[in-house]
N, C-alpha and C positions, 0 to 999 in steps of 0.2 A: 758398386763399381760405376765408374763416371763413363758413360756412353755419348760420346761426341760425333758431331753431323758424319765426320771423315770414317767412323769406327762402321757407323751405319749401313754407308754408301758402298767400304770395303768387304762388309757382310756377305750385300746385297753383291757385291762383284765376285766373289768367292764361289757365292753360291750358283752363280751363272756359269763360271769357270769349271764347277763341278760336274753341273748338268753338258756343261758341254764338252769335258772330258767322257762322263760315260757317254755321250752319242756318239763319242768318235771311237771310243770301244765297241759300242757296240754294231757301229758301222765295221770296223776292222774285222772285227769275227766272222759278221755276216755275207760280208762280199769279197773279202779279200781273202777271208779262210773261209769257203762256202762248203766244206769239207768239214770243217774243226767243230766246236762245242757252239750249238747251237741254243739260243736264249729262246724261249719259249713263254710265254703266257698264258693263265689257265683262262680258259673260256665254257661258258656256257652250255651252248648249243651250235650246232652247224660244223662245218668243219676247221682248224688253231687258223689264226690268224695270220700270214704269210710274212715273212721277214722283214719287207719292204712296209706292211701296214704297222711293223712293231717301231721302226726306225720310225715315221711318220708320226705316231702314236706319244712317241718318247719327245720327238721333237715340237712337237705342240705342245705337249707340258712342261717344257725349260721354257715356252715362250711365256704361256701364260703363268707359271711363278713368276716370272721375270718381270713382268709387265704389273701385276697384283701386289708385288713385292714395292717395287716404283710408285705404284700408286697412293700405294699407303705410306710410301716415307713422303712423297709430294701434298698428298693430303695435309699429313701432321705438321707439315712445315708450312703450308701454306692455311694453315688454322690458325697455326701459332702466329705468324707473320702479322695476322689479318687482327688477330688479338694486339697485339702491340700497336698497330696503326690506331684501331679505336681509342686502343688508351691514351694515344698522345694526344689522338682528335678534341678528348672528354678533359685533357689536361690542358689545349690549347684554347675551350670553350671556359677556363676557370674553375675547373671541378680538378683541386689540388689534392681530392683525397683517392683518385684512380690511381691502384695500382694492380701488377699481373701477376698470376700465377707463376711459382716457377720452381725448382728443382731444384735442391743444392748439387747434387748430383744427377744431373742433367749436361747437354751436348751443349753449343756456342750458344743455340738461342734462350736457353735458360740463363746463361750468364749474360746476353746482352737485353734479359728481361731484369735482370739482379740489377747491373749497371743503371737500366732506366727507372727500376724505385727508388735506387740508392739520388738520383740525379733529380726526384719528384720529390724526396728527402727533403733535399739540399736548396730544391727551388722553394718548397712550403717555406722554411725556417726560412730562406730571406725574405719573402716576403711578408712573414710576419715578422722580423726585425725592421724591414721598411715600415710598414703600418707604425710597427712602436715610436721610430723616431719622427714619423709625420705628426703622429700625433704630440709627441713632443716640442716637436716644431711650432703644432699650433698654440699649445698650452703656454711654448715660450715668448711668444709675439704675444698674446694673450696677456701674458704677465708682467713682459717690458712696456707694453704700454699701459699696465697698471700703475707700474713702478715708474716711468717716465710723469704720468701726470699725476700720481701722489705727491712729489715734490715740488713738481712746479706750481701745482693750486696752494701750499702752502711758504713758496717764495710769491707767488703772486698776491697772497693775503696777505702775508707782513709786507709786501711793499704798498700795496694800498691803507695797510694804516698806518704807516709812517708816513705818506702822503698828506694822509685825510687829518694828522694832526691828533689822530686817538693816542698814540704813545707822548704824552704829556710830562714826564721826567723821565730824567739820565737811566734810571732802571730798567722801566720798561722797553724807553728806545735802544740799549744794550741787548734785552732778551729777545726783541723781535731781530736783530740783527746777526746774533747768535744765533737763531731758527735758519735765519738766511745763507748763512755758510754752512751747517751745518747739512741745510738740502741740496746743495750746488755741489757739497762735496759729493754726497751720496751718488747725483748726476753724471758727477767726472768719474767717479770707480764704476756706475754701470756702462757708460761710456768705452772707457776704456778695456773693460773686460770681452765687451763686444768688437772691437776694434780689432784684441790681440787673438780673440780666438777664432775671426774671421780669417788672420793672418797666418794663425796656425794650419788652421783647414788649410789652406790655399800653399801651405809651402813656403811663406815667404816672410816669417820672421826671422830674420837674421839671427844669428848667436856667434858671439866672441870669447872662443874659450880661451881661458887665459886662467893662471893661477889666483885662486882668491880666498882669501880668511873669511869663512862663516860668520865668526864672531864679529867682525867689524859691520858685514851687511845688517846681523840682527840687531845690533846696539842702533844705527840707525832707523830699524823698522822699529824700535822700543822707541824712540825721540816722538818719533810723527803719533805711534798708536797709544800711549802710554796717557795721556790726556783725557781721550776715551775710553780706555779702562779705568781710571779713576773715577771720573762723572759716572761710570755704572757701578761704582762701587764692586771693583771686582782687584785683587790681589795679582800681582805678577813677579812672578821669580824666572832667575836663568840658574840654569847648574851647567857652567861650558870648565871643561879642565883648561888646565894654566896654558898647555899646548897643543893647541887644536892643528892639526897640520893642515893646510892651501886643498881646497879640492880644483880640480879643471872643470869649471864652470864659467860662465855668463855672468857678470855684474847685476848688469839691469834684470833679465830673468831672475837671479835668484831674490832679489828685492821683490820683484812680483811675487816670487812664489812664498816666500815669509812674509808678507803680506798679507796676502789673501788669507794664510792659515791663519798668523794673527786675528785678522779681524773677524775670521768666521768663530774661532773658539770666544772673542768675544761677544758676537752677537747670541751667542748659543746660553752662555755663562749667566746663571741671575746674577742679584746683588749679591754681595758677601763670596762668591766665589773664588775661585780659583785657577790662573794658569799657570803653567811652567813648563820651561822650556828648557830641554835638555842635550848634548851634542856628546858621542863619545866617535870613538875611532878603534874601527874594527878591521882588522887586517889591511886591505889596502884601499880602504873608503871609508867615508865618515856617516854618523848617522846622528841626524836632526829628530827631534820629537818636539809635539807641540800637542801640552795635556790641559783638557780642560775638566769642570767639575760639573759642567751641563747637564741635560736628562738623557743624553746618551742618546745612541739611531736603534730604530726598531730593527727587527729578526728583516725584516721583508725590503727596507731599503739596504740592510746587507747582505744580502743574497746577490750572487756573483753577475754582470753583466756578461756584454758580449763579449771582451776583452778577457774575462776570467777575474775581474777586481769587480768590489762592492760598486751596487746602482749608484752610488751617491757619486760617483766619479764621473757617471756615465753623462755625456753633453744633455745638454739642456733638463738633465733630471734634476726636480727637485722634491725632496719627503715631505711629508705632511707640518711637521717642524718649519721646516723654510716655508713652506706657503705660508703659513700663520704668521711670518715676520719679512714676507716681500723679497722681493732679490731675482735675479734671472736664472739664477741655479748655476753659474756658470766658474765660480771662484774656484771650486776644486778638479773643475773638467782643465783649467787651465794649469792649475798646481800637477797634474795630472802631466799632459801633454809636455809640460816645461822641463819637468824632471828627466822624461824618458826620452826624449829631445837630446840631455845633455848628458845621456848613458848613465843614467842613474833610475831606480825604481821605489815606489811609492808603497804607503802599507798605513793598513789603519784599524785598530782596535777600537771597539767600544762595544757595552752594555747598557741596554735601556737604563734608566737611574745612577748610573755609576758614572759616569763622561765618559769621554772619547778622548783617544789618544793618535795621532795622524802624524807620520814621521817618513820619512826619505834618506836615502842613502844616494851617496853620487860619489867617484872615485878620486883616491888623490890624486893631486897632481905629479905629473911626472918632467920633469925638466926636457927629458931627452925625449 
């Protein structure tokens, strides 16, 4: 049974109300019927106790329950009280692991001791999701300035030896110049991923939703990235049916967002590989897949973030995979953000060894 401060307090009121009903009983008989049934007490020795020492007698003892009564619910409340201040004291000195005893079935101050763990709970878990993302904050400066001066020391080398007159034929001075574009490109996508997901945080990428053919976005992300799959010797197909219907999307986002899938299932993909890319239409939205035949994400980068989706999603994370091949981690945090941005939701399979499969759904369009 749950006993609440008020049930306590009303006890204790009861019980004063009782003692003070029989005093006025036994006042009534005493003096008012000094004739009628008279209340007697046994005593000892000497001669009974005289009427007025019994009223006296009776009235001392409602006082002291009364007061005894009080003291004790004052006490336990102000024990309890005195317990909760400490523990915020010990929560406020950085000692996240105090918490207070308490009662499920217990009065107010059990539940606003429940309320205070539940609240010590909820402050641990964010501050150790703050600790996570500081530190991927630093891991990520960390690695953009890897990934910044890996490319640029190797535009700064081919261009001192095209200077210096080492590329001596058409060949060589082709492949140093080849290395050159090839690192300024890599520059301008980390660039630009930094740019838009600065702008996402912030609120303030724009989106123009408007009806738009998948298929037409992706035949142009096939134009730009299709070059680069082949130099890796990696295979690419589409399986899109003959009528794909308009989703209410963004242009330029969704170009980013097959983009970035593109070119991560190529970086992942060996030689000889395999991607393809698939689009069917499900009830009243379409769904994109982008499968590769890479080594797949281990058990531990898909294991659920904060959001409820695999770490690989999560900003600035990047698996032990992506370390080994450089990047800011940030190509699928944005795929990520862009998608659910434009009322569409993101989803992705994969098995160590087997590849990864990463596909979105976003709704059709609707004219009206």
């Amino acid at each position: 049974m749950k006993h609440s401060i008020r049930f306590q307090l009303t006890l204790t009121y009861v019980i004063g109300v009782i003692m003070a009903v029989l005093l006025a009983y036994a006042t009534f008989h005493i003096i008012v019927e000094p004739w009628s049934v008279r209340l007697t007490l046994p005593f000892v020795s000497g001669s009974p106790p005289n009427d007025f020492d019994f009223l006296f007698r009776l009235l001392i003892s409602a006082i002291v329950v009364s007061v005894l009564l009080g003291a004790l619910m004052a006490h336990n409340m102000t024990h309890r009280i005195a317990g909760l201040a400490a523990a915020a004291k010990s929560i406020a000195a950085g000692n996240l692991v105090t918490r207070v005893p308490t009662n499920p079935l217990g009065d107010e101050l059990d539940l606003l001791g429940t309320t205070f763990n539940e609240m010590s709970d909820r402050l641990s878990e964010s501050l150790a999701q703050q600790k996570k993302l500081e530190q991927a904050r630093r891991e990520l400066v960390a690695n953009v300035a890897h990934d910044l001066r890996t490319p640029l020391a190797a535009v700064q080398a081919a261009v001192e030896a095209l200077d210096e007159g080492v590329a001596t034929d058409e060949t060589t001075s082709a492949r140093y110049r080849t290395a050159i574009g090839q690192q300024t490109r890599h520059l301008g996508r980390l660039i630009d991923d930094l740019f838009a997901l600065s702008q996402l945080q912030a609120g303030q990428f724009e989106l123009r939703l408007e009806a738009v053919y998948l298929e037409n976005v992706l035949q142009d992300c096939l134009a730009g990235l299709m070059p680069q799959a082949e130099r890796a010797g990696i295979t690419m197909s589409v399986d899109l049916p003959a009528m794909l219907p308009p989703v209410r999307a963004d242009r330029h986002a969704m170009r980013r967002v097959l983009n970035n899938l593109i070119h991560n299932a190529i970086e992942f993909t060996p030689a000889h590989g395999t991607i393809t890319l698939t689009g069917t239409s499900i009830d009243h939205s379409v769904e994109i897949q982008v499968c590769d035949t890479g080594p797949g994400i281990s058990p531990e980068d898909m294991e659920p973030g904060a959001d409820g989706l695999p770490r690989v999603f999560d900003r600035f994370y990047r698996g032990d995979k992506a370390r080994s091949r450089g990047g800011g981690g940030l190509g699928l945090t944005i795929v990520k953000e862009l998608v659910q941005a434009q009322g569409g939701q993101i989803s992705i399979k994969s098995k160590p060894g087997e590849g990864t499969s990463i596909g979105f759904t976003l709704p059709v369009y609707q004219p009206n």
